[in-house]
C-alpha positions in Angstrom: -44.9 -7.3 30.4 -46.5 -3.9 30.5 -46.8 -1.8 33.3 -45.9 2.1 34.0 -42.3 2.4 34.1 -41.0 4.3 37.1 -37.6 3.9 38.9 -39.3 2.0 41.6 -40.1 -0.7 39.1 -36.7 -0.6 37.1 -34.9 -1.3 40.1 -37.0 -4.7 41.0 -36.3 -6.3 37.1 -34.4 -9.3 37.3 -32.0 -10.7 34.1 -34.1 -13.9 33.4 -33.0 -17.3 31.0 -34.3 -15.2 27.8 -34.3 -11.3 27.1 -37.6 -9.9 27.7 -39.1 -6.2 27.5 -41.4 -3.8 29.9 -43.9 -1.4 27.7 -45.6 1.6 29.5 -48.8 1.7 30.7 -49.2 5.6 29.8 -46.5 6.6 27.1 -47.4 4.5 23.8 -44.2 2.8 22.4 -42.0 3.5 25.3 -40.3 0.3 26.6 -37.2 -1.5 28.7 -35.2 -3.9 27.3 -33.9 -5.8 29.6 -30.8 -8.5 28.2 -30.5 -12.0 30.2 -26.8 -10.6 31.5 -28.6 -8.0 33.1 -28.1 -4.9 30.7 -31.2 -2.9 30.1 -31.9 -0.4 27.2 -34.6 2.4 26.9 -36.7 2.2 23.4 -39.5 3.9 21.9 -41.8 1.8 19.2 -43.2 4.4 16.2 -44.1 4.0 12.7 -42.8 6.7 10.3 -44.7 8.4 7.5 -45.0 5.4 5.3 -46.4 3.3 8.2 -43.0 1.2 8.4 -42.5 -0.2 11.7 -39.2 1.0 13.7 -37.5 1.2 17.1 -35.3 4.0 18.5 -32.6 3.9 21.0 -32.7 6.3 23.7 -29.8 5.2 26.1 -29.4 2.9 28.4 -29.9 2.1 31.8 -28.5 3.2 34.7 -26.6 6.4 32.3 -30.3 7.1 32.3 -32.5 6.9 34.8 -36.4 6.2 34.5 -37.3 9.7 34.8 -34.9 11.2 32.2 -35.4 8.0 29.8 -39.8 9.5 30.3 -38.7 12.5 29.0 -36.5 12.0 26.1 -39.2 9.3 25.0 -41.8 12.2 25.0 -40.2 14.2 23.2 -39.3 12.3 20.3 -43.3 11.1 20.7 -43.8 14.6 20.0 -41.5 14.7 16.9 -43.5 11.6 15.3 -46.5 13.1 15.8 -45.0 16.2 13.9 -44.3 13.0 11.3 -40.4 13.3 11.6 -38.3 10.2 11.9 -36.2 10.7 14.6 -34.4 7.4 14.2 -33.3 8.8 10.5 -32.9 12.3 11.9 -30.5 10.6 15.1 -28.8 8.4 12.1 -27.8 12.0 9.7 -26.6 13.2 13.5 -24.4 10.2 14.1 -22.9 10.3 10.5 -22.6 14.6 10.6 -20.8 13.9 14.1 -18.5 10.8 12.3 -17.6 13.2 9.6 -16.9 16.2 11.9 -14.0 14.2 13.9 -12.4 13.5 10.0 -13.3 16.3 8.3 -9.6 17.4 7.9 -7.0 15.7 5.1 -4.9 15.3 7.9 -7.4 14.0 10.4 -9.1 11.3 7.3 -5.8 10.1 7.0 -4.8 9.2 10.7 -7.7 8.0 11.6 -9.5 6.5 8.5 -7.2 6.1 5.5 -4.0 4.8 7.1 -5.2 2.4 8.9 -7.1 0.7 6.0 -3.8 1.4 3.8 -1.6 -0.5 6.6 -3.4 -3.7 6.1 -4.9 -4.0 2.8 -2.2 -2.1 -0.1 1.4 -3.6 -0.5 3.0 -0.5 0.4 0.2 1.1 2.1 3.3 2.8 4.7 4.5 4.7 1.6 1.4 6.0 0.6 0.7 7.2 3.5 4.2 8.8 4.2 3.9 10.4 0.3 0.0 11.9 1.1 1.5 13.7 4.2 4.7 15.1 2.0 3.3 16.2 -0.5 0.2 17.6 0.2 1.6 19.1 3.7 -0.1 22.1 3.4 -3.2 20.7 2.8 -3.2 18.4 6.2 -5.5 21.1 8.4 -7.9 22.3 5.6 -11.6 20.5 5.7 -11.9 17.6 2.8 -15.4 19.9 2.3 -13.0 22.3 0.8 -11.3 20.5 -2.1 -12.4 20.7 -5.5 -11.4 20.2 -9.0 -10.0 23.9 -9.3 -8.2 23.9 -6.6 -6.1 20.4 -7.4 -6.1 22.1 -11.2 -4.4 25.1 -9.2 -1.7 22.5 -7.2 -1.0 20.8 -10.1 0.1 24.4 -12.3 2.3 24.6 -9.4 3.8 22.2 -10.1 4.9 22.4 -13.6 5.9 25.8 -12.9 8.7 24.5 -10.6 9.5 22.1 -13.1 8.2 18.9 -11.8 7.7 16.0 -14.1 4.0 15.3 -15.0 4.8 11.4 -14.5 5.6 12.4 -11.1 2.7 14.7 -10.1 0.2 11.9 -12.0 1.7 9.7 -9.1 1.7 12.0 -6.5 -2.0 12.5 -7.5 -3.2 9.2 -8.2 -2.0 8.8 -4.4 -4.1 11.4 -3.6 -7.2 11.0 -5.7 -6.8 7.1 -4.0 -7.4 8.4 -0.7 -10.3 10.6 -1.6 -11.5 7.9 -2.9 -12.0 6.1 0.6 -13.5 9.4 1.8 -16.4 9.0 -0.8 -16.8 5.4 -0.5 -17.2 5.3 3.8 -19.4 8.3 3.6 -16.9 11.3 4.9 -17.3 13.1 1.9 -20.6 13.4 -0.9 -18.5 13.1 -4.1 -14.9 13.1 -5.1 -13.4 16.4 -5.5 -11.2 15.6 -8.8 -13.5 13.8 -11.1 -12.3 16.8 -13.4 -9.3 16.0 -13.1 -7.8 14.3 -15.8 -3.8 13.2 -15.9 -1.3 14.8 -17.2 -0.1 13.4 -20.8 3.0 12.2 -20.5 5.6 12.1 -23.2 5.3 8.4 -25.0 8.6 8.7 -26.2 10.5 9.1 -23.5 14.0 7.3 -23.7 14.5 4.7 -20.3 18.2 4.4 -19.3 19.6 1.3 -19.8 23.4 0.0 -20.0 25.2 -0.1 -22.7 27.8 -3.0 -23.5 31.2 -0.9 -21.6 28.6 0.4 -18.9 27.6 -3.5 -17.7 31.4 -4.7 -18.1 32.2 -1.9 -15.9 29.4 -2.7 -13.3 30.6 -6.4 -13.2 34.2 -5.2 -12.4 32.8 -2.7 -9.5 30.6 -5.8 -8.5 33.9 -7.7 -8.2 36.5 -5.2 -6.9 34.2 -3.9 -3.6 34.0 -8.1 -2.9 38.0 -7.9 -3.4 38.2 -4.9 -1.5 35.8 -5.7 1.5 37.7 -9.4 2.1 41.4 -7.7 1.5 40.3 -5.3 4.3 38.5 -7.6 6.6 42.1 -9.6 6.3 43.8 -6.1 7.4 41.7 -5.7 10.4 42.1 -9.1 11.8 45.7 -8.5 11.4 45.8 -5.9 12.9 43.6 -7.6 15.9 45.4 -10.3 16.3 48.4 -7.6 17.1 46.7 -6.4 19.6 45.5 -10.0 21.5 42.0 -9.2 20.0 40.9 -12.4 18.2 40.0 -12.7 14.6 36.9 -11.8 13.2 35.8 -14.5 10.7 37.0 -14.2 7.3 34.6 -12.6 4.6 33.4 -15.4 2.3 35.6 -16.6 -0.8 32.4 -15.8 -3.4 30.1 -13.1 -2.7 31.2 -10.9 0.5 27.2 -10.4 1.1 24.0 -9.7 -0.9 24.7 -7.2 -3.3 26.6 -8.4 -5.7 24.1 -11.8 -6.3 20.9 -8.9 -6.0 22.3 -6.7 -8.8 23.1 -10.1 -11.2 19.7 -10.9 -10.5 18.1 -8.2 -11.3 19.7 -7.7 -14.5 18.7 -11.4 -15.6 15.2 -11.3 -14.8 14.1 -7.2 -14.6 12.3 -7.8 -10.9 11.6 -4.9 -9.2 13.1 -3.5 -6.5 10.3 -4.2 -3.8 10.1 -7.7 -5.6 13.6 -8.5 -4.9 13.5 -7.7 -1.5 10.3 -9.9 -1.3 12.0 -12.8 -2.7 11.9 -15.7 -0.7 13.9 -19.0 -1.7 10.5 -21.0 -1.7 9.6 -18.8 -4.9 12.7 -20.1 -6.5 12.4 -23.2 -8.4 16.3 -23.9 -9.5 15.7 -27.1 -11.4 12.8 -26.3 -13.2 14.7 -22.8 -13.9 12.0 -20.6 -12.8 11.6 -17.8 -10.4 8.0 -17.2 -9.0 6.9 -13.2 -8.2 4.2 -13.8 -5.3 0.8 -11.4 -5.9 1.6 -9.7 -2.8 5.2 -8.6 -4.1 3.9 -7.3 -7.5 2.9 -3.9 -7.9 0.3 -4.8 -10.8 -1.2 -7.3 -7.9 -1.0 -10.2 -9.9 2.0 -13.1 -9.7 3.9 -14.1 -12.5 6.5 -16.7 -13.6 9.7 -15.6 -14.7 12.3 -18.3 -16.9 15.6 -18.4 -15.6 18.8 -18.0 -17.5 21.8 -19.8 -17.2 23.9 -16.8 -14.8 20.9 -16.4 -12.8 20.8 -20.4 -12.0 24.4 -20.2 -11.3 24.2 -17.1 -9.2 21.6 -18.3 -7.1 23.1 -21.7 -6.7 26.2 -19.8 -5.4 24.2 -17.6 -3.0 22.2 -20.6 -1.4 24.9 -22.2 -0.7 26.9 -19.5 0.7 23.8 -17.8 2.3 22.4 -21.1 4.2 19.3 -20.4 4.5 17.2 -21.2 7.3 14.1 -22.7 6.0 12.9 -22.0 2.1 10.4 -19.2 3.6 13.9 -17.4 4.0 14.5 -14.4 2.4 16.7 -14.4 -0.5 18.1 -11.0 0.1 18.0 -10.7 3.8 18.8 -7.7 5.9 20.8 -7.7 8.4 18.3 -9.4 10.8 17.3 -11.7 8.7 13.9 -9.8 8.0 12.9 -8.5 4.8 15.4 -5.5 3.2 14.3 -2.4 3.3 17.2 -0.6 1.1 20.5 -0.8 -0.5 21.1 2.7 -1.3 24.4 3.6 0.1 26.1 0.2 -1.4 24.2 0.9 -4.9 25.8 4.3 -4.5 29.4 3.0 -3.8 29.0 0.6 -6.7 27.6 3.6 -9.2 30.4 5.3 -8.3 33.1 2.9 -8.2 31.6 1.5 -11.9 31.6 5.2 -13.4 28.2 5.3 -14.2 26.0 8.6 -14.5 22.7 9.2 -13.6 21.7 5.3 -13.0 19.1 4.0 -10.7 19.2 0.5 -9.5 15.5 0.5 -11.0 17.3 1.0 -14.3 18.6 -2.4 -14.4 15.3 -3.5 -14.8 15.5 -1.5 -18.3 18.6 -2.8 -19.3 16.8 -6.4 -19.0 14.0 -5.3 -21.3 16.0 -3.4 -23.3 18.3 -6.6 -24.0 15.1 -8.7 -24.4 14.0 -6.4 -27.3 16.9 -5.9 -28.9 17.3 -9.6 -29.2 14.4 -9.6 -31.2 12.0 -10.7 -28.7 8.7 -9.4 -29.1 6.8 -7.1 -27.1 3.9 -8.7 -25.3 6.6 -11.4 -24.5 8.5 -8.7 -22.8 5.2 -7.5 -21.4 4.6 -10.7 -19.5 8.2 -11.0 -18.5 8.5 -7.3 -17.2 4.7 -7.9 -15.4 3.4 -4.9 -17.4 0.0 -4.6 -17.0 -0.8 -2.3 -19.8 1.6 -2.8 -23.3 1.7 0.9 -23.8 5.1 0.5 -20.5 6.1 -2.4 -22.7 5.9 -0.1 -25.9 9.1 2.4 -24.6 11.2 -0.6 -25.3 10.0 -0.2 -29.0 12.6 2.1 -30.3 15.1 -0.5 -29.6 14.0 -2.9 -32.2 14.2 -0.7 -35.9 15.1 -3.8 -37.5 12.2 -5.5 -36.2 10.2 -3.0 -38.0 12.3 -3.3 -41.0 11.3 -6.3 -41.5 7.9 -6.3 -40.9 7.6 -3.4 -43.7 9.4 -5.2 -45.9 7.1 -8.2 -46.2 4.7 -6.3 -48.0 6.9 -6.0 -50.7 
């Protein structure tokens, strides 16, 4: 349909079965959309410089009346004829705007970064929580302002105040993650710390692990606090029943609650932390021996399979029954609610204490189970698989453990 477009005509159009458009009489390219539910949207038809055909929204109808559509029409007319694109030009304006309302660290990672984290990294609520401590001062200052010299700068900082370089190479991989995502959906040109290489860190570096008299003592803590929690629960219902109370019920005969089955685990089969909590008894095959770390629970992203020894069969055997799960989608390790657990650390504290043991992390019994794997005389890309390594050279700390390995080897050529 073509006719000139006034407000007269715009308010006789009818929605009809199929969209349909309205090109002026007088203004060459200028048109009205008009949808079949009745929405209508102002256009102007141009080819650019290299002749290609394109369309540009003006606004839409009745935000802008006939009159005012006429005039914004015109004037981009006019820019075409001065051979600028003005659907290009409105398209750099649209993204300069987009990066405007992010242009902070602070403001990428509200809006942008964090909600992308949330739903698509494992722990994308700890990254997000680590980005905003550590770089706090950096939350208000433009992303247009970082550069290579400046994270070079932070980083010195650092050291100076004795931070270890594993830790700042983790607290700037998180970073250098996020900026990342800013170069990727366009908020920034390039990433500021493509200088910026990692720290070395020290290949050599001892892990903590127990030793023989160090695990016999854990066991006995393990042992005493469920001995200690059922004697007192006993107490306190006494002591209830004194007073016309009622009894609560009695703590269990074997484990009192998770704790003491999580840290037997752990030490048979080196899972993670996070992987422990994300245990569920469907990933536990008990007659086939096997315990089955879901890709989603992994840090390396990938699952893995991991044998089961005798203790661990019998520990989780014990647990299942006493737990009684609900279903096999169950947690293993449940928190209080029955959702996933989120920490142990006071208990693991109590037990530390209670076991005599200095400067260990429940994260350490994971090194104990390597350490044990390699000083059996198990070889290291075994362990690799088992520990869900992805690169041998975290496998290769456990290295020092095996001198007679190495003994042996040099010996052959004898």
């Amino acid at each position: 349909m073509k006719a000139k477009i006034t407000q007269r005509l715009v308010d006789t159009l009818k929605p009809q079965a199929m969209p349909y458009a309205v090109r002026d009489t007088e203004l060459k390219g200028f048109m009205l959309r008009v949808r079949s539910n009745g929405g209508m949207t102002w256009f102007l038809d141009y080819r650019n410089a290299a002749g290609r055909r394109l369309t540009y929204k003006i606004g839409r109808h009745p935000g802008l009346k006939a009159e005012g559509a006429r005039r914004s029409a015109e004037a981009a007319a006019g820019k075409v004829a001065d051979r600028i694109d003005v659907q290009a030009e409105a398209q750099t304006a649209r993204i300069e705007g987009e990066r405007a309302k992010v242009s902070t660290l602070g403001a990428f990672i509200k809006d942008r970064y964090e909600p992308w984290a949330l739903q698509h990294l494992r722990r994308g609520d700890v990254a997000v929580a680590r980005l905003r401590a550590d770089f706090k001062k950096w939350l208000d200052e433009p992303l247009s302002s970082f550069n290579s010299w400046r994270i070079e700068s932070w980083r010195r900082d650092r050291i100076k105040e004795k931070t270890k370089p594993v830790t700042v190479n983790r607290q700037l991989d998180t970073l250098r993650a996020c900026l990342r995502k800013a170069v990727e959906w366009g908020v920034i040109d390039k990433h500021p710390m493509q200088g910026v290489k990692r720290l070395k860190v020290d290949g050599d570096e001892r892990v903590r692990y127990l030793t023989a008299d160090e695990e016999a003592r854990l066991r006995a803590a393990l042992a005493k606090r469920d001995t200690a929690k059922r004697e007192r629960r006993e107490r306190f219902n006494e002591w209830r029943e004194a007073r016309n109370r009622g009894a609560l019920p009695p703590k269990p005969a074997g484990y009192v609650d998770h704790m003491h089955p999580l840290v037997l685990v752990a030490l048979n089969t080196g899972l993670r932390r996070g992987e422990l909590f994300s245990l569920r008894w469907s990933d536990i095959d008990l007659d086939g021996a096997m315990l089955t770390v879901r890709a989603a629970a992994a840090k390396s992203g990938d699952s893995r399979r991991v044998p089961l020894n005798a203790e661990a069969q019998a520990v989780l055997r014990a647990w299942n029954k006493q737990a009684k799960p609900k279903n096999v989608e169950s947690f293993v390790f449940p928190g209080a609610d029955g959702e996933r657990l989120t920490n142990c650390n006071k208990a693991w504290a109590a037990i530390v204490k209670s076991a005599k043991l200095i400067n260990f992390r429940l994260h350490d019994l994971r090194h104990s189970f390597a350490s044990k794997l390699v000083q059996a005389g198990v070889d290291l890309n075994t362990v690799r698989e088992l520990m869900g390594h992805a690169d041998i050279s975290m496998t290769l700390r456990y290295g020092h453990l095996a001198p007679e390995n190495l003994k042996a080897a040099v010996a052959k050529l004898a």
